[in-house]
C-alpha positions in Angstrom: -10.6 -52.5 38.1 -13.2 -49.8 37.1 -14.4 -49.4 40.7 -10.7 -48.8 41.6 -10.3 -46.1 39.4 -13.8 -45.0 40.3 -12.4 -44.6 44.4 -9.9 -43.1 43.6 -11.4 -40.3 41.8 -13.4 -39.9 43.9 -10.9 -39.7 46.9 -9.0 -37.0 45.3 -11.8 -35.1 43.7 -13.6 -34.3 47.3 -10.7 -32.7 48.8 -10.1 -30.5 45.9 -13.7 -29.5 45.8 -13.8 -28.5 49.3 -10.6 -26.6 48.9 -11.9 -24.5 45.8 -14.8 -23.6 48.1 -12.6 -22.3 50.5 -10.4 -20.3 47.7 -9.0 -17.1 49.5 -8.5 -14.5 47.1 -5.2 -12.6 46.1 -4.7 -8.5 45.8 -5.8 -7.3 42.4 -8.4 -10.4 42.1 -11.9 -9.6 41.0 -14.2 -10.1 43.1 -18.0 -10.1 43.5 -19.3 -9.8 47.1 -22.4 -8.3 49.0 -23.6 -6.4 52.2 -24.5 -3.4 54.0 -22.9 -0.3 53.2 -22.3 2.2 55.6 -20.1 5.7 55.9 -17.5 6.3 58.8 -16.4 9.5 59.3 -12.7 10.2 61.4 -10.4 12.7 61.6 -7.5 13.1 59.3 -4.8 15.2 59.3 -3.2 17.1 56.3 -0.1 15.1 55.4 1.1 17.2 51.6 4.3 17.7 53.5 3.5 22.0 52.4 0.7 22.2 55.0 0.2 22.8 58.1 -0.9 19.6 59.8 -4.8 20.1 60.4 -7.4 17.9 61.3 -10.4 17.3 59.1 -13.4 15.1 59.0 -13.2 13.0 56.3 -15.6 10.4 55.1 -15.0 6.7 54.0 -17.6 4.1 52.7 -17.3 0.5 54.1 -19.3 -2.7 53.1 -19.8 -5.0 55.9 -19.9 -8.5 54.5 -22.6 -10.4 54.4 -20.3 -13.1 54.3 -16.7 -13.5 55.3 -13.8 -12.7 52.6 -10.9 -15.2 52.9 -8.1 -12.7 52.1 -4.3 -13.7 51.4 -2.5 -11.0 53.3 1.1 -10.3 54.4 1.8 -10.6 58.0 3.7 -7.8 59.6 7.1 -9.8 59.8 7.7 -11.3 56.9 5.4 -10.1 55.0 4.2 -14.0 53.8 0.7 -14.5 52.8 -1.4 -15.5 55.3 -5.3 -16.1 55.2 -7.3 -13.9 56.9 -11.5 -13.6 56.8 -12.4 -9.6 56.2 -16.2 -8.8 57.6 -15.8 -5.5 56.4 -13.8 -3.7 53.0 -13.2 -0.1 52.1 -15.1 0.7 48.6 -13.2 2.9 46.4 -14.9 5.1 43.3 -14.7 7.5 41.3 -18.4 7.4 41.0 -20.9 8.5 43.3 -21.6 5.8 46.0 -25.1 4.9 47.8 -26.1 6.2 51.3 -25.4 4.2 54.1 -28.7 1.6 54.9 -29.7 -2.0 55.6 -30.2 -2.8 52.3 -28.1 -5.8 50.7 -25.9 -4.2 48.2 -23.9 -6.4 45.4 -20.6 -4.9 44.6 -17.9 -6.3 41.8 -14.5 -5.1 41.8 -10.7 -5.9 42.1 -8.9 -6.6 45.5 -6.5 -3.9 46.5 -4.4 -3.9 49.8 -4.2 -0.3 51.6 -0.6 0.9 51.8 -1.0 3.3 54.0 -2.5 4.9 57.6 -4.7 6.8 55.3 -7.3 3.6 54.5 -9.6 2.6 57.0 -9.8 -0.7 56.2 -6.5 -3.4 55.5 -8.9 -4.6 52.1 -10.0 -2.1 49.8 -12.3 -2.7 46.9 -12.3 -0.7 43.6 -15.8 -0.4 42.4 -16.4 -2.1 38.9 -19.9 -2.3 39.3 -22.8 -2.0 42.2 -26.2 -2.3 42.3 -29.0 -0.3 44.1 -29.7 -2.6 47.0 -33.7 -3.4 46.7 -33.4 -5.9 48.8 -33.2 -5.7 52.9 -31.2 -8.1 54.9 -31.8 -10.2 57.6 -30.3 -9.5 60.8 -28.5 -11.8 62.8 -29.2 -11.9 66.4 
């Protein structure tokens, strides 16, 4: 009887492992994640609805994953979750945020969706905390 209970445990218990490790995370989630920081500049134009429309560089910081994010986001249509894996985020601060370089960066923050033409990036990140990268990453090739 005991190694009938012990199966089944153990039947239900490995699937629900391997889905935890697959978790996708949810907008406003904290999240702790690493990678390679880098600055993209595009052009931007004024949109204050006062202004003149002008273009101006402007500067965003991205961190491209070391490893994949598995993001719920809303499709276009119906706006239903949908799991997608992110390579890259858009980090958002107040706070001054390292130079672009190959070094392996770990960043914490929360998950926030952009909700407008104005993010680079469909997954933004609000900084919490980030380190100072000592260590270099491998490349892939």
């Amino acid at each position: 009887m005991a190694s009938w209970a012990a199966l089944l445990i153990n039947l239900f218990a490995a699937p629900a492992h391997a889905e935890r490790s697959e978790q996708c995370v949810y907008e406003r989630d904290p999240v702790t994640v690493s990678g390679e920081i880098h600055r993209q500049r595009r052009a931007s134009a004024s949109s204050d609805g006062w202004s003149t429309p002008r273009s101006k560089k402007e500067t965003t910081v991205i961190l491209k994953l070391r490893k994949p994010l598995c993001v719920m986001l809303p499709d276009d249509v119906s706006m239903t979750p949908r799991p997608r894996r992110i390579h890259e985020v858009q980090l958002l601060s107040d706070d001054k945020l390292p130079r672009s370089s190959d070094k392996l960066h770990h960043v914490e923050g929360t998950v926030v969706f952009a909700n407008s033409t104005d993010h680079h990036q469909p997954v933004l990140l609000e900084v919490k905390q980030i380190d100072e990268g000592s260590k270099r990453t491998a490349r892939h090739r």
